[in-house]
N, C-alpha and C positions, 0 to 999 in steps of 0.2 A: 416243368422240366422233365417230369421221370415219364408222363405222359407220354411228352413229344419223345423222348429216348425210345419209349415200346413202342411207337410209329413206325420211326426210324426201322428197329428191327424187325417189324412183318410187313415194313418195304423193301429190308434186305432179304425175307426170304422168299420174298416172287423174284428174285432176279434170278437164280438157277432155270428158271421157265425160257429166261429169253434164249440161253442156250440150246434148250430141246426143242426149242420152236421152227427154228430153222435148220435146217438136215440139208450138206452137200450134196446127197443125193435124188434133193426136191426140184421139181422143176420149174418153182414158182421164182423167178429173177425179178432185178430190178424193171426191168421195163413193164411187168404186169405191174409193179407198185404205180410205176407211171400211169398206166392206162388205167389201173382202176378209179383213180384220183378223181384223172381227166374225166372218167365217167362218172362219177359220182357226184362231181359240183364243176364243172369243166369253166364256170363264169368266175369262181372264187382267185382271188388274184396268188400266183404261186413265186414270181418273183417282180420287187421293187429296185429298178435300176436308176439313177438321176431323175427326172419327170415319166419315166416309163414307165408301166405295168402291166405285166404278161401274165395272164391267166394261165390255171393249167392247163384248160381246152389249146388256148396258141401254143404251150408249150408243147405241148404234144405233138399235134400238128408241125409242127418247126422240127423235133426230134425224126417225123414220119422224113420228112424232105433229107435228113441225111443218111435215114437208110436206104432212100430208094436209091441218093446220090450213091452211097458203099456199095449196094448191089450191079451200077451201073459198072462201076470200079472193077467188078469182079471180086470183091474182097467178101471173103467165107467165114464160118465161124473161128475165132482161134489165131484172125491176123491181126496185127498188130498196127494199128495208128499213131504216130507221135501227135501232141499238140502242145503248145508252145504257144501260149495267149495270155496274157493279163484278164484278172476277173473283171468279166462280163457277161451277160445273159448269154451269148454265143456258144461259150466255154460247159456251159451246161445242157444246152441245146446239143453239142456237138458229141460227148459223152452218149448223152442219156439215146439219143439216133443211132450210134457207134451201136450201143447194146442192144439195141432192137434184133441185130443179126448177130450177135455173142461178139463181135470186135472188141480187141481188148484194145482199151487208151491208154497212152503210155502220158503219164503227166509228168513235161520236163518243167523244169525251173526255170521260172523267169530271167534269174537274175547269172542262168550260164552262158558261159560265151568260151570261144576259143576252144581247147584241150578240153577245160571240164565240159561242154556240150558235144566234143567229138565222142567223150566214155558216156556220157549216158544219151546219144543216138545210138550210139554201135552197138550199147548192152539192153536196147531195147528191141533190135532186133524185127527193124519196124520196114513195112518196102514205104509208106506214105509219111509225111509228115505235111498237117494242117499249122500253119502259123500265123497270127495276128500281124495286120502289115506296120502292125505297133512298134515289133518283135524282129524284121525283116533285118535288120544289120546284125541282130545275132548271128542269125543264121548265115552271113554274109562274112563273118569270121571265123565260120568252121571251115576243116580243111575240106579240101574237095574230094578225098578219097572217102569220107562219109558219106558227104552230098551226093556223089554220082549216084552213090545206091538207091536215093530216094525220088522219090515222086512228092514233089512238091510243091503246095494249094495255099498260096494265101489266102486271107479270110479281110474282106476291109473294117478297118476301123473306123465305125462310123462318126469317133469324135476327133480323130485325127486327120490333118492334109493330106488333099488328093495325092494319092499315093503312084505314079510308077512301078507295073510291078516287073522285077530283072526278068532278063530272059530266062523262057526256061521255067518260069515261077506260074501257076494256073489260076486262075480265077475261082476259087470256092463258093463265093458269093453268088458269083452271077450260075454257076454251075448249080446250086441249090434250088433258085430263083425258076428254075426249069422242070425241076422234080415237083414228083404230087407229094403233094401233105393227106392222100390217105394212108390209115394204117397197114404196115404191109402185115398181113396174118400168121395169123400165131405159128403155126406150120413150118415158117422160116427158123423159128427157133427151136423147135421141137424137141430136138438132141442135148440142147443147151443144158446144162445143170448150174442148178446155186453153188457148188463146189469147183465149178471153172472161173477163170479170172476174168474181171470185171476189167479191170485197169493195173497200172503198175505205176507204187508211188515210190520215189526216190528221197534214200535218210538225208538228212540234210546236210551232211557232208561237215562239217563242223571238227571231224577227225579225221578225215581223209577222202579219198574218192566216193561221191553216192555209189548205193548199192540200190537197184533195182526192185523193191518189194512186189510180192503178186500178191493182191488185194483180190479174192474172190467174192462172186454177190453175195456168198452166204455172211461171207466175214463182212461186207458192208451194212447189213441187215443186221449182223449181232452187235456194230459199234452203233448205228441211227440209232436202233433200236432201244440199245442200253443209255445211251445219252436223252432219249425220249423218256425213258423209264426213270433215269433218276428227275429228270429237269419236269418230269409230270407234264410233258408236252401236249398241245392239243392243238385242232385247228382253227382256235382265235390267236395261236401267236405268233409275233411275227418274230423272227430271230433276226437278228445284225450280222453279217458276214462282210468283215475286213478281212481275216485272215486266208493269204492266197489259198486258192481254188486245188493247186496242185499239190496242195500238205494234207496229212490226213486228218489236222483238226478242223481246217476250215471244208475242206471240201468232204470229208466223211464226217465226220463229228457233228458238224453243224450241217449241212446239208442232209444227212442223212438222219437227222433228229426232224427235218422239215416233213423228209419223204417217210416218214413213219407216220408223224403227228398229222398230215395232212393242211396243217399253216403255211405263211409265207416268208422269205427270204429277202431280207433286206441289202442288197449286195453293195458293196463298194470296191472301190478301183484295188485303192491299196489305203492304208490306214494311216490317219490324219488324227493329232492327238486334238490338232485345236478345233477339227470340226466336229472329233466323234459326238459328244453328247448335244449338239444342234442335230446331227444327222440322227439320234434316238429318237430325238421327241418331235422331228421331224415324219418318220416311218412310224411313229409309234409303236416303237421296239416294245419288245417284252422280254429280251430274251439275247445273251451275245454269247458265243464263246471267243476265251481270252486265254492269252499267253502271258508271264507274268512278267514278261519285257515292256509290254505296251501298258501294262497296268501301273508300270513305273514311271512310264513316261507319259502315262494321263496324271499321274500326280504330281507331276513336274510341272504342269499346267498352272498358270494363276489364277486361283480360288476367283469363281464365280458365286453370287447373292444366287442362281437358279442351277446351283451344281448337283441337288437333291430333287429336283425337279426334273421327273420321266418316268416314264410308264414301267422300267425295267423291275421283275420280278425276283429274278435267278439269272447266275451266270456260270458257264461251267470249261470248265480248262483247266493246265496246271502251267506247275512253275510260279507260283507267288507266294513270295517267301512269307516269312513271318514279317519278316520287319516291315512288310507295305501289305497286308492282310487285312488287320486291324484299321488302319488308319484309311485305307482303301474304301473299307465296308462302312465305316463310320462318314469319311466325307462324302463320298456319293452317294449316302444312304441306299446300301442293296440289301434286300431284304435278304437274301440266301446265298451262300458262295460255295460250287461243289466245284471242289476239288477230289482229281484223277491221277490217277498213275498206271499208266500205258507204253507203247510203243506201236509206232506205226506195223511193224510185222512179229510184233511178240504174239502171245498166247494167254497170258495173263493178266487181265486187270480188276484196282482198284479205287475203290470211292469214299471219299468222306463225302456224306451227307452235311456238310459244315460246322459239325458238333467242334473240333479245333482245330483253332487258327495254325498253317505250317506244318498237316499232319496230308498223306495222300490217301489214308486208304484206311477203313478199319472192319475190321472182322471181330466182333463179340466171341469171346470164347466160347461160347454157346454155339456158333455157327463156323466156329474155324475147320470144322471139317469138308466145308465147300467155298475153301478156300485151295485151289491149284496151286499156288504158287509156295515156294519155299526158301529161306535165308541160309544160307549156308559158309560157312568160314569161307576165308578168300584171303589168302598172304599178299598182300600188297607188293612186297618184296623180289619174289621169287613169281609174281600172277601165276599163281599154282594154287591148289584148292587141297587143302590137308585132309587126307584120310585117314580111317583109323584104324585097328590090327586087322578088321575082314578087309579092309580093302575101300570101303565107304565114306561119304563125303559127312562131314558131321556139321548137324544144324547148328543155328546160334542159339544163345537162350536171349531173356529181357534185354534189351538195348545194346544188344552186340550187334556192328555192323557187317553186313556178309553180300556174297552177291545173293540178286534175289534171283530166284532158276521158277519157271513153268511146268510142269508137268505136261506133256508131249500126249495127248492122246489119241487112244485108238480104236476107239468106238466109232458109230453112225451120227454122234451129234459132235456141235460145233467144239465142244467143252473140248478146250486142249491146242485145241487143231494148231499147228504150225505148218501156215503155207509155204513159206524161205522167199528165197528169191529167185529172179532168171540163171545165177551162177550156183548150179550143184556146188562148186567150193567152197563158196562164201555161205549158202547152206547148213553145210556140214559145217564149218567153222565156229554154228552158233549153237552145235548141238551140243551137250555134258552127257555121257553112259554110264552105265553103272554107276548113279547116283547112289539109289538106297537098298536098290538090290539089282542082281544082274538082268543085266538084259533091259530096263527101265532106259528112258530117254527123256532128257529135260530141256528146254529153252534156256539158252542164256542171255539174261537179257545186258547182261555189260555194267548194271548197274550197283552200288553198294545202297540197299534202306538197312533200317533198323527197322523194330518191331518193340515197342512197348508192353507194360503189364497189365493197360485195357485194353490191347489188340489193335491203336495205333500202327501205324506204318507209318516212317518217316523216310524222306529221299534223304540220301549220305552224299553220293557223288556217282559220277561215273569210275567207271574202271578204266586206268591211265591217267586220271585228273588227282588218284591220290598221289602220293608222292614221300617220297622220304628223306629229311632233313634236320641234321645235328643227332640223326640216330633215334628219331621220331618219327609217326607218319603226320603228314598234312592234308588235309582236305581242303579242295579247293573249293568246293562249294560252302563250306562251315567260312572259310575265309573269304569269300566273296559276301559272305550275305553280314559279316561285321567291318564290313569297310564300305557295302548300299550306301549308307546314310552321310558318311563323307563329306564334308561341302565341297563342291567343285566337282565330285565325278557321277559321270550320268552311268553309260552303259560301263560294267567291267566287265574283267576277265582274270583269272588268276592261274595260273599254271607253273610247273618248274622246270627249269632249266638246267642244263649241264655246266658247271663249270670244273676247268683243269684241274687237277690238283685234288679235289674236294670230294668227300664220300657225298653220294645220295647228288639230291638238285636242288637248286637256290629257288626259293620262290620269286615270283616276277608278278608285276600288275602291271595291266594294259588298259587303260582306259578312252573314252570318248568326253572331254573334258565340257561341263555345264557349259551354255553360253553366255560369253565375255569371261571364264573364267578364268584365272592364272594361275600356273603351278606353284601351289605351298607348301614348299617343302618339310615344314618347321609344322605347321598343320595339319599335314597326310602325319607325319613320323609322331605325335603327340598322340590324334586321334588312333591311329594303328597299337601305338604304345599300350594303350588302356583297355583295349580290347582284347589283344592276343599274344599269346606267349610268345618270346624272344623266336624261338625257332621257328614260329607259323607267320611271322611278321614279313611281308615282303622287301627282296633284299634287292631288286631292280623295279625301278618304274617307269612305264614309256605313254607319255599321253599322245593318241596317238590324233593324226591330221587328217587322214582320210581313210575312214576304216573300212571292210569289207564285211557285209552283213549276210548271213545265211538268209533265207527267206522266212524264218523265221526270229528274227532283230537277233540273232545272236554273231558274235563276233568269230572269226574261223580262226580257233586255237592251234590249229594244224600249222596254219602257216606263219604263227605267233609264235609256237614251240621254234619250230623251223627257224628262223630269224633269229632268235633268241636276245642277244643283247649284242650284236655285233654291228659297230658303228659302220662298216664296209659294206653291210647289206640293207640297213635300214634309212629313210632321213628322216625320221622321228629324234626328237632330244630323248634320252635315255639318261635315267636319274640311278645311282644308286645310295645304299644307306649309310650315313654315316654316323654311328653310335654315340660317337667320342661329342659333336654337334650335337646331335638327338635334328639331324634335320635329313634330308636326301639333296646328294648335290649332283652336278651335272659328272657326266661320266665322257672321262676324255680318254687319249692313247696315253696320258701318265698314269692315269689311277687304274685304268686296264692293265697294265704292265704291271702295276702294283699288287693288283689279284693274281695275275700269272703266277708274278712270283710268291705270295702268298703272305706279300707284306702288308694286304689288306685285309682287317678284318671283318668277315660276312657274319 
């Protein structure tokens, strides 16, 4: 054990290396990663799709044909592509070509449509947009004052029905089918730096409208790169890639752990609980990143005699909690579980190497001087950040929760760097000044951890998700992760609401109920009873019937807040609690009236 511990820490101190390694103002971009692959073993297979395998030689090749198609286009360094595909070998091909001429790819989300796909076309700022004709009715539900602006290229889906494509809509396919697959030369890129945008990934929108992140090559090269680093990647592995292409853990994280390591990507459409471990030992995975929604709902699965059976080594992601950690790494037998704590456009991240279970990130006090990141008080109440007589933001100590802040730098290496986003306001909105002395500038990343007294880091919650009720605060994530286990509910959510009358806000739970389950009232209010204090106990609950999943299996609290408990806007049953019972009962227009007036009590 104290062994593998000294490992551990001079693996943690080559990782400051991966920062200095790549410099925004190198010219070395992702598409030399490409080409040199392609040149190095161009037969070794670089992605596995359903029965297909495309080596990186074809990759490449494939990539050539859409920049010569971009060039045809007239499109120059620095314009902007939308695409709008379900993962497929295409989606990566269209990318990795896009970069050959510095085109920045804006990766929209599959899963928008209407209004939210009219804000992230319009904040991408895009004259093209490439879409899978998978995908063609989204696009068919935008308004047309976005469309007009665009130039747009379906792409066919080779496992979907001959498609029709609308008027107006161009043939990509066939338009590629005509371009050469030689490399166009270096020369076209020339100008290009690792510190110019790569692509532009959208947050997941979970609180409100996506925001537009610029993901630079340098900053794709310091996430592969670091994810290669921890995961000791190499070019016998194959990695699994469910998670969509447009997020930045599947399509940076994982993806960009391949294009470090030189291995292959096992790709899938979208993620299937009941096929994932045939599709492991199927590709002879080695290797997945995971979100710890879908790790929940591979262990909702029923127990297979060959569930420890696959090649898998290491898996790395975050978001798994404690209570499915344990049991996770025990019944699939995984040998190593690293666990991260990131953000798609932050500046600062953390790794447990898997020493424990429910922890994201730890720094040896020995090494916490390269550590960037910093915890700092945060009023929940007032979301203000207390200063002290200079004027300064004051740290936490041992297990005080606070938000965690970046340090913002301003050197020639990556260390720091905060790219923002397409809107200087939303930008600015994420920056903290005068942190610790004047003039300093720090990332915020939104988030509340704590920090333990062996250098632990633990996730708290987001900021907005605490909440304050009976003159307490509550965490929604500390209250979501002791109602997991629940009989009957799968995915949750827990947030608070406003009611009349009442200081602070009532907590609510919204769930995606097990299947065949039925709501137990007397069951939810026992099991909640024994777990958490009166005040953190949720005081509404709404199982709901058809829920709306970010692309990331997370539930959109945004429009769960929004809704709140009002029977006029919702057709979900909405339950609340009844003490006097010890059960939750349905919530009609008398017992509504009866909170109004305040003859109910929460």
């Amino acid at each position: 054990m104290v062994l593998d511990r000294l490992r551990s820490i001079r693996h943690l101190l080559s990782a400051p290396g991966i920062f200095l390694k790549h410099r925004p103002d190198s010219v070395y971009t992702v598409a030399d990663r490409l080409e040199e692959h392609a040149d190095d073993h161009p037969d070794r297979p670089f992605v596995l799709y359903e029965d297909q395998v495309l080596s990186w030689g074809e990759v490449d090749a494939a990539a050539n044909r859409v920049a010569h198609w971009a060039e045809a286009q007239r499109l120059k360094q620095g314009d902007v592509v939308a695409l709008l595909m379900e993962n497929r070998p295409d989606y990566l091909v269209l990318w990795l070509g896009l970069a050959k001429r510095g085109i920045v790819s804006a990766l929209i989300n599959t899963n928008l449509g209407g209004a939210a796909l009219d804000h992230a076309l319009r904040t991408s700022q895009a004259a093209h947009l490439v879409v899978g004709t998978e995908l063609l009715d989204s696009v068919a539900g935008a308004s047309a004052e976005v469309t007009q602006n665009l130039r747009i290229w379906a792409h066919l889906d080779p496992e979907g029905p001959d498609t029709k494509l609308p008027e107006g809509c161009l043939d990509l396919a066939a338009a590629l089918e005509d371009a050469s697959d030689e490399r166009p030369p270096w020369s076209v890129r020339e100008t290009l730096r690792a510190g110019d945008d790569l692509f532009y990934i959208y947050t997941s929108g979970t609180t409100g409208n996506p925001k537009a992140a610029r993901i630079s090559h340098a900053r794709f090269f310091l996430a592969g790169d670091g994810f290669a680093w921890a995961a000791e990647a190499g070019p016998d592995d194959v990695d699994y890639v469910v998670l969509p292409l447009y997020h930045s853990a599947g399509g940076v994280a994982a993806v960009g752990r391949v294009l470090e390591g030189g291995g292959t990507i096992a790709l899938r459409r979208k993620f299937s609980a009941s096929r994932f471990w045939d599709d492991v030992r199927r590709y002879r995975a080695t290797c997945f990143q995971y979100i710890g929604e879908f790790c929940r709902y591979l262990m909702a699965q029923p127990a297979r005699p060959d569930d420890r059976e696959h090649p898998i080594r290491v898996i790395v992601g975050n978001g798994l909690r404690p209570d499915v950690w344990t049991a996770f790494q025990e019944r699939f037998g995984i040998p190593k579980i690293i666990e991260f704590y990131g953000a798609t456009e932050g500046n600062t991240v953390m790794v447990n190497l898997g020493w424990k279970a429910g922890a994201v990130g730890w720094f040896p006090p020995m090494l916490e001087f390269a550590n960037t990141g910093r915890i700092v008080r945060f009023d929940v109440e007032t979301e203000l950040h207390p200063r002290n007589e200079e004027g300064f933001c004051i740290e936490c100590g041992t297990d005080e929760p606070g938000e965690l802040l970046g340090r913002i730098g301003t050197g020639r290496s990556m260390a720091g760097r905060f790219e923002g986003y397409t809107s200087p306001e939303a930008t600015e909105r994420k920056i903290l000044r005068d942190v610790f002395k004047k003039g300093d500038a720090w990332f915020r990343s939104g988030d509340l951890l704590s920090r333990d007294e062996e250098g632990y880091y633990y996730f708290v919650d987001r900021i907005g998700d605490t909440f304050r009720w009976k003159g307490e605060n509550v965490s929604t994530q500390e209250v979501a992760e002791l109602l997991a286990g629940c009989p009957g509910l799968d995915l949750i959510n827990v947030y608070g609401v406003e009611v009349a009358g009442a200081d602070g806000r009532a907590g609510m739970l919204a769930y995606v109920p097990q299947e065949g389950a039925a709501f137990d009232g007397p069951g939810l209010f026992a099991w909640a009873a024994e777990r958490l204090p009166a005040y953190a106990t949720p005081v509404f609950v709404r199982p709901l019937g058809r829920p709306e999943l970010t692309g990331t299996f997370k539930l959109r609290k945004v429009d769960l807040q929004r809704e709140g408990f009002d029977l006029e806007r919702i057709d979900d049953p909405v339950y609340v609690r009844d003490d006097r019972a010890k059960d939750y009962v349905r919530l009609d227009a008398e017992i509504l009236e009866a909170i109004r007036q305040g003859r109910w009590r929460l």
